[in-house]
N, C-alpha and C positions, 0 to 999 in steps of 0.2 A: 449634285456636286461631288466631286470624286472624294474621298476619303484622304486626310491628310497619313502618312507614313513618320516613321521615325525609326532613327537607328540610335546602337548603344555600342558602346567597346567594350568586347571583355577583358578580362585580363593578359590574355597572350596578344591584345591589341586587334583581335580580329572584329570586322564590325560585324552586327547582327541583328537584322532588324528586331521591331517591336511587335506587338499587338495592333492594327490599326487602330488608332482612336476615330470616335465618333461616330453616329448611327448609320448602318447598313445603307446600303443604295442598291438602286435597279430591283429587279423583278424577282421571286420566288421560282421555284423550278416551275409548278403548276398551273404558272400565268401565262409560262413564255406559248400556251396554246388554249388561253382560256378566252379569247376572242377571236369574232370572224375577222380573215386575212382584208386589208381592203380591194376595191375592183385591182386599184394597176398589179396588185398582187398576182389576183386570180388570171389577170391578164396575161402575166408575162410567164404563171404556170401553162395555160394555153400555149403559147406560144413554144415554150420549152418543147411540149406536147408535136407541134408539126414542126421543129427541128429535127425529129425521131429522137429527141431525148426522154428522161421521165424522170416525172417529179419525184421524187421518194416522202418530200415532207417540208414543211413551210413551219414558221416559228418568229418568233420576236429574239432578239438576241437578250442575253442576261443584263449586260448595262445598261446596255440605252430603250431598250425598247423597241428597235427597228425591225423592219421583219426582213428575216432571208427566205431563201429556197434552198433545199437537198436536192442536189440534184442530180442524174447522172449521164454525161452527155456523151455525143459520137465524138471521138478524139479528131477527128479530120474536120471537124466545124468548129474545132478551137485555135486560139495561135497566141502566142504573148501580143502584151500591148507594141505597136513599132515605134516605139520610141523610147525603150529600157535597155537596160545593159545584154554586152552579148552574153553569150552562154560560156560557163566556166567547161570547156572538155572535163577535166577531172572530177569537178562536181556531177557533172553528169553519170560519166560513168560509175561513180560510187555511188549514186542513185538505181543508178539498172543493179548495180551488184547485190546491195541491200533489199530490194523487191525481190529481186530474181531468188536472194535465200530465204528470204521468209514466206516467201509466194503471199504475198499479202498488200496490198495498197490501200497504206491508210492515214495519209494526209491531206485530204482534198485540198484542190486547187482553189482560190477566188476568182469569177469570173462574172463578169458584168456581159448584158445582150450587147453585140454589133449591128444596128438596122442597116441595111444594106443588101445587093444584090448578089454579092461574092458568094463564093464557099465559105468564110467565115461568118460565123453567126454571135461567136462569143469570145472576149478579151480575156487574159487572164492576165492583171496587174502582179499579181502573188504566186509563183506555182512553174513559172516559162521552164525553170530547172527538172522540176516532176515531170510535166509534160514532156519535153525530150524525153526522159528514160524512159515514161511509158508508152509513147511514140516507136524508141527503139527498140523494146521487150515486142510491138507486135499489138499492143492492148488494143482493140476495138470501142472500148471508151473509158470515159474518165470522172471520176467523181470530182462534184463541184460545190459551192456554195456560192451559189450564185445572187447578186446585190443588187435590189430594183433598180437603186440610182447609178446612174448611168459615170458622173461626177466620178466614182469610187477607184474608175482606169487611171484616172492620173493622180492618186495616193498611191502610187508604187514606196515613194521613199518610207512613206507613214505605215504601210501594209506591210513589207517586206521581211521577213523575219526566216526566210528558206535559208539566205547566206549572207553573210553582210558584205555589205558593199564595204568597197575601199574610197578614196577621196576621189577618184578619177572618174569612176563606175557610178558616183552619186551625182558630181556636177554635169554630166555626160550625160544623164537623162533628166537632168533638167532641163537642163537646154534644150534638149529635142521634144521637151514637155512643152517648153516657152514657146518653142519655134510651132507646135501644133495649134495650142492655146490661142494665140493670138489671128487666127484665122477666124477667128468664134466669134468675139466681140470685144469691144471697147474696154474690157475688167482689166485694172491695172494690178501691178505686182502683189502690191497689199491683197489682194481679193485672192489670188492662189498663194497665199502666205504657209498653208499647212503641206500645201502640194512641192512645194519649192524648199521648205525648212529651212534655209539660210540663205539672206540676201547672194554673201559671196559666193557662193555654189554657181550661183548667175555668172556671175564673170571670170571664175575659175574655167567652166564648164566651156567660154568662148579661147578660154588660154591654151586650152587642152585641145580645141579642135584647130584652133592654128598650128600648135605645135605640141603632136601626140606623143612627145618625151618628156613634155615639162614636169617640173618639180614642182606643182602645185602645193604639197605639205610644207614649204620652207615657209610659202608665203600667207597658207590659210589663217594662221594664228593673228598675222595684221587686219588682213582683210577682215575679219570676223568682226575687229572693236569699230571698224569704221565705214562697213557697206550697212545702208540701211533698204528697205522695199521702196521702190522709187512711187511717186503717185501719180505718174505718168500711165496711156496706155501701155500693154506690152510693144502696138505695134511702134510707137515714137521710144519708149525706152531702150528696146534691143539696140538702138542707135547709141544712147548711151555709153549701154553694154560692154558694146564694141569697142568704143572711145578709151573705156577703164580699162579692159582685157590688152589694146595695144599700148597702154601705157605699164601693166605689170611687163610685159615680155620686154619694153625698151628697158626696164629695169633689170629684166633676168638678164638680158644680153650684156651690160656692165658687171653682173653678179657674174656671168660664165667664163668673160674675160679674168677674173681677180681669180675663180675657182682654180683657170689653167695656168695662170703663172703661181700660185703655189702650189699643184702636183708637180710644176718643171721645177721647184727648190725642194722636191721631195716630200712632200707633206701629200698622204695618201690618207687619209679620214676617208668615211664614208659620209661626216656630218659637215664635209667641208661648206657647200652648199648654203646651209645651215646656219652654218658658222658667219658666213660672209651679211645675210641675210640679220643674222642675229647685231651683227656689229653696225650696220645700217638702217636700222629698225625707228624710229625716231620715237615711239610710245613705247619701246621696251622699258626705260628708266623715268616715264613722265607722268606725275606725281596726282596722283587722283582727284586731287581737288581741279589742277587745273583744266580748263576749257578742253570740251573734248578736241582733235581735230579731224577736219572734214577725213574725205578720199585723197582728194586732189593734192590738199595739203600734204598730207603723209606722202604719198607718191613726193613731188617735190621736191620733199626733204630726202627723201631716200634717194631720189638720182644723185643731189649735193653731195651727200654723205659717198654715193660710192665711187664720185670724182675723184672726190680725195681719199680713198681709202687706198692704201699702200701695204701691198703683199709682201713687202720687205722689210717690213716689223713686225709681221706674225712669228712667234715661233711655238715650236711641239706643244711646248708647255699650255701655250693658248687652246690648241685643240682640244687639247685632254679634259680641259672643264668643260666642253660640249656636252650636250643630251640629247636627248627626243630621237626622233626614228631617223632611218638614214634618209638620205634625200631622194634614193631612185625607191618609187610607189613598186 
């Protein structure tokens, strides 16, 4: 059981954590190779073996106990998983720069085996960013830590710690997680619940591929209190999906009309978006005790609301109490 945290404020109000309480967890340095690896272990070191890769070292990890591989593989039998975010150019290239001055590579990638007859033999969930740069420096391979379970490729959102995704970047390979997933079996949403991390990620992630401009951040905050994991399969729920995904956008398309008749009365926010969203929100001011409400409900109410909502009584003074981030991701 993970160790509970606590934080304190000091006096200039800065928080800072505590001490953890409660007794240690996971393994001592000494254990993580104080037992035989098991067979799929030694297996998949083989196998690494007629990739032309080589193991350098097998181990249990410190929390849990799992075992990995060191390993170091031919760069041309790797590729990210194809169903993740593109590749940032500028990340990139500030990855070749920072190798290229240090001459040094020292963050291994995560990569799980690809069985299969391709040129690819290994995914890497964690790393797509490293890999271009050392793809583009020329590298002949790449150091890995490669993960028995196979499961591990589609924990991108959970693994990911190279660059953070934005809202777009995160619902965007879910979806393309959903869409791969559901080819496999009958497991419904709840079953990839860690792989997916937010119900609404799912339907954002179809809003986005309808329309690659949307303003997914106006509306994620709704969506969050009122999408739940459907217990449907993936393949009958994407139907769903779909359903909710075409009912946010008939909402955005009333939000885009109100947007543009207040820039034509001169009101240029960048939280106008926002703003419109915030004023049609129907659990923005609804009182905790009461009854939560559904999807549908909410949706609903928010078309009502932006029936009658009238760009002819906003004025400066309303925008200026605005927060949160601008509306274009």
């Amino acid at each position: 059981m993970a160790e509970k945290r606590s934080t304190t404020r000091t006096r200039g109000g800065v928080r800072r954590r505590r001490t953890p309480a409660g007794a240690a967890t996971g393994l001592v340095a000494t254990e993580l190779l104080a037992s035989t690896a098991p067979p799929e272990v030694t297996a998949l070191c083989e196998t690494i073996k007629k990739d032309q890769g080589e193991v350098l070292s097998f181990y249990r990890d410190p929390y849990g106990g799992r075992w990995l591989i060191f390993a170091a593989l031919p760069i041309e039998r790797v590729a990210a998983t194809p169903y993740q975010r593109n590749l940032s150019d500028t990340h990139v290239r500030k990855l070749e720069g920072v190798i290229s001055k240090l001459g040094r590579f020292l963050d291994p990638i995560i990569a799980v085996h690809s069985p299969g007859d391709g040129d690819v033999a290994y995914w890497t969930p964690n790393g797509h960013h490293r890999l271009a740069a050392m793809r583009t420096l020329r590298a002949k391979s790449i150091t890995a830590i490669v993960v028995p379970e196979a499961a591990a490729a589609y924990q991108i959102l959970a693994l990911n710690t190279e660059k953070a995704h934005n809202l777009r970047e995160r619902a965007m390979e879910v979806v393309r997680m959903y869409e791969e997933l559901a080819k496999f079996d009958d497991a419904t949403e709840e079953r990839y619940a860690l792989e997916f991390e937010e119900p609404s990620l799912i339907t954002l992630g179809l809003c986005y591929e309808a329309r690659p401009r949307f303003s997914g951040g106006a509306y994620h905050p709704i969506l969050k209190r009122v999408e739940n994991f459907l217990k449907q399969p993936l393949t009958r729920a994407i139907d769903v999906r779909r359903a909710r995904a075409k009912k946010v956008l008939e909402v955005d398309d009333q939000v885009t009309r109100h947007v543009e008749a207040l820039k034509q009365r001169g009101l240029t926010s960048p939280f106008l978006r926002s703003f419109v969203v915030a004023r049609i929100n129907p659990i923005r001011f609804r009182p905790k005790e009461a009854e939560p409400l559904s999807f549908d409900e909410t949706l609903d109410r928010m078309e009502k609301a932006a029936a009658k909502f009238n760009p002819e009584k906003i004025q400066t003074a309303d925008l200026a109490k605005t927060g949160g981030a601008p509306d274009d991701e």
